[in-house]
N, C-alpha and C positions, 0 to 999 in steps of 0.2 A: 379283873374281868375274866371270867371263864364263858370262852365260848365252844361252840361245835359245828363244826364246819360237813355236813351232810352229806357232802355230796365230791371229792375231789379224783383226778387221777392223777394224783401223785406217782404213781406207776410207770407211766409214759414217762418214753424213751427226751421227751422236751426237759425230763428233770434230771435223767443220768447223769450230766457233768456234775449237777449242785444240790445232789438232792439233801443230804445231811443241814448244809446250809439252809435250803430254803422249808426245811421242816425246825430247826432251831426259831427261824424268825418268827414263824408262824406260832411256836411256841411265847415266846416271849413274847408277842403280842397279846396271848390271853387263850390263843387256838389250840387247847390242850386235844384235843379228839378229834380226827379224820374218818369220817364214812368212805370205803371206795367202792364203787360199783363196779358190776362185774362188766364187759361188753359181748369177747366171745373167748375161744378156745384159745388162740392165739397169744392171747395177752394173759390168760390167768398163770403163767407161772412166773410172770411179771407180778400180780398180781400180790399172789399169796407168799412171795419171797421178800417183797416191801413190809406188807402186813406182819412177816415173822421178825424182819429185822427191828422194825420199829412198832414191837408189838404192843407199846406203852400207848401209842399213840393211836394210829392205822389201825382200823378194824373194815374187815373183805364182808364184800357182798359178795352174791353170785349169780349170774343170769346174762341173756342174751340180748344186746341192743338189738333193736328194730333195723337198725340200718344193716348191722351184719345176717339181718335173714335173706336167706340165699335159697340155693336149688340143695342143698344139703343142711337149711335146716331141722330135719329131723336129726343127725348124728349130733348139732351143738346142742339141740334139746335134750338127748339122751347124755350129752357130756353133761350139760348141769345134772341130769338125774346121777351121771354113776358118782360123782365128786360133791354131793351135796352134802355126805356125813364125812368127807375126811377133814372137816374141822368145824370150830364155832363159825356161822357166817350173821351177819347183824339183821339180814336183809336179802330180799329179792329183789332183781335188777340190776343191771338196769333194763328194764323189759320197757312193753307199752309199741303203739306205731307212729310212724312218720312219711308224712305224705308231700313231703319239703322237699326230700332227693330224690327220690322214685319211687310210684306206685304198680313199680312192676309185680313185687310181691306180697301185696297188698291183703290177699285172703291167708299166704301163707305168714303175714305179720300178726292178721289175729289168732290163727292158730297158736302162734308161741306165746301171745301175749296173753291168753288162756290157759296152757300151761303153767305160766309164771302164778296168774291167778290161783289157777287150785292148787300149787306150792305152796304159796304163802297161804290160803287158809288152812290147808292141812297141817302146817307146822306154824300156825298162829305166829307168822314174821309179817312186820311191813313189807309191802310191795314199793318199789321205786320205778315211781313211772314217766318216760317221756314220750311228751303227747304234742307233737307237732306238726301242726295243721291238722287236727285229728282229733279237736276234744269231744264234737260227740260221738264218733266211734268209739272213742275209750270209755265216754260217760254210758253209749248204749252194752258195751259187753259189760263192762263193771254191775252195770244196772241187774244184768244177768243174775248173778253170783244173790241179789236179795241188799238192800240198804242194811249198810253197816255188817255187813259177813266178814269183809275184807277192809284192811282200813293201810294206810300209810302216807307215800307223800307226791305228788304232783310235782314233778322237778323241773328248775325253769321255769314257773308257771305264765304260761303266754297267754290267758285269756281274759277278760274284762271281768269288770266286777261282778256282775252277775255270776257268770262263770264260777267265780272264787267260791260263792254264796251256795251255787249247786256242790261242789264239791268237797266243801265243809260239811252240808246236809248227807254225803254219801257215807260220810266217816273218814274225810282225808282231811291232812293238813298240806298246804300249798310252802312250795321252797323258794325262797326269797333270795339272790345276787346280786350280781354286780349291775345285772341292766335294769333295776331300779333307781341307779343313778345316770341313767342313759335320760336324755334331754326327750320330751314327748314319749317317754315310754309308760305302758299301761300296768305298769307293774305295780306302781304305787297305790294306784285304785285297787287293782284287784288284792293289796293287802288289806286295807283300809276296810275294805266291803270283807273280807275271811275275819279281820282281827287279830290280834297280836298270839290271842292263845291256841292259832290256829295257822302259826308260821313256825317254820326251821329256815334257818340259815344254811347256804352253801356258795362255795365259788364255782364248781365244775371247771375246778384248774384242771390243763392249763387255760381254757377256754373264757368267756362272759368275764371278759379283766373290768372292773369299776370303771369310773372317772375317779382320777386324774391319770390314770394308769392304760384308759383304753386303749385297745390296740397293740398292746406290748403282753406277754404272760402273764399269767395270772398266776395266785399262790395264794395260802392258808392266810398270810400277814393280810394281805387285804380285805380281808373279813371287816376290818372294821371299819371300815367307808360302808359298808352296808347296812351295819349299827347304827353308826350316827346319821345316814339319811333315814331310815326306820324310827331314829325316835325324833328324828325335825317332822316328818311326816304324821305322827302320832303324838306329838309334841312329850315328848315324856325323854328322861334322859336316858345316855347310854349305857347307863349301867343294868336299868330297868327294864330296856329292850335287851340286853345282852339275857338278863335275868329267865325271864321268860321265854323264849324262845331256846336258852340251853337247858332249862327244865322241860320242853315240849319234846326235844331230841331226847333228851335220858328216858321220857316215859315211853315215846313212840317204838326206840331200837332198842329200848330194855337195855341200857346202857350200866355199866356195872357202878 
């Protein structure tokens, strides 16, 4: 089973003590490729020092969380612009807004999160976007840009099936975790209603840890309690949801 795990921050300081270990496991699991996204200035050399060490593996994105826009997001805007050719990046993001922790800077969230937009379509990269409490503000600026201009993935995707349904239609595919195995979570619908050929997989280690594991870290190994409730849900086996869903990720991040 070869899967690809979309979305993790292996980076963060919660892996320093074990990180080699908990990148081994995750291997040996099946978890051959890690997506990490970028958050802000702070953490990229965290970041890009992961990425070079385990270059086999780790592949950087680059881009500005919503939560770190500030009264100085214009300088981390401009740090993504000056650092966005000193290497391969897979991806933009993690960008997008969030109106969960504060909407203090709320107009200055879509500013950046339009930025990120016209990045990624000028350099024809997926956009990674999180969209919390906040999907039709992201569905109305995306809307912006023209159906299908810009295309990538919906991280975390928190919104009902319908939802999934619009955001398949814009040109995204929706990213599937651990709170798909969370008890009364909508996650399962909103796969169900996108479809298989319009899922990636990720954990957003250390964060969204599965069942049997909630509530403790989260890591690349547990990728596959996502598998196997993805194919109980679609009743198809695990090899067949790993199948598809790691072919969605190589076509989406142009994976080598």
């Amino acid at each position: 089973m070869h899967l690809v795990d979309t979305h993790n921050h292996i980076y963060l300081p919660e892996f320093d003590a074990d990180r080699d270990q908990v990148i081994d496991r995750g291997v040996a699991s099946g978890v051959a490729t890690l997506l990490l996204p970028g958050i802000d200035s702070s953490s990229f050399e965290a970041l890009t020092t992961v990425s070079d060490k385990y270059k086999d593996v780790c592949h950087p994105m680059i881009g500005l969380h919503p939560t770190s826009v500030k009264e100085n997001f214009r300088n981390e805007i401009d740090f993504v612009h000056d650092h966005f050719n000193d290497r391969r990046f897979y991806g933009i993001g993690e960008t997008g807004i969030d109106l969960y922790w504060d909407k203090t800077f709320l107009k200055e969230q879509v500013i950046s999160f339009n930025e990120h937009l016209l990045l990624a379509l000028k350099n024809e990269l997926p956009i990674v976007i999180h969209a919390r409490e906040s999907l039709q503000v992201i569905f109305d600026e995306v809307s912006r840009f023209g159906s299908g201009k810009v295309t990538g993935v919906f991280h975390a995707f928190s919104g009902n099936a319908e939802d999934a349904r619009k955001a398949v239609r814009m040109g995204f595919m929706i990213g599937i975790g651990g709170v798909v195995t969370f008890r009364n979570s909508k996650a399962g619908e909103a796969a169900l209603a996108a479809g298989l050929e319009n899922i990636v997989l990720e954990t957003d280690a250390p964060y969204l840890t599965p069942v049997p594991f909630r509530g403790k870290r989260n890591e690349s190994a547990y990728l596959t309690y996502v598998v196997n409730k993805l194919a109980e849900l679609f009743s198809k086996e695990p090899e067949e949801v790993a199948g598809i869903t790691t072919a969605n990720a190589i076509r989406l991040f142009k994976l080598d």
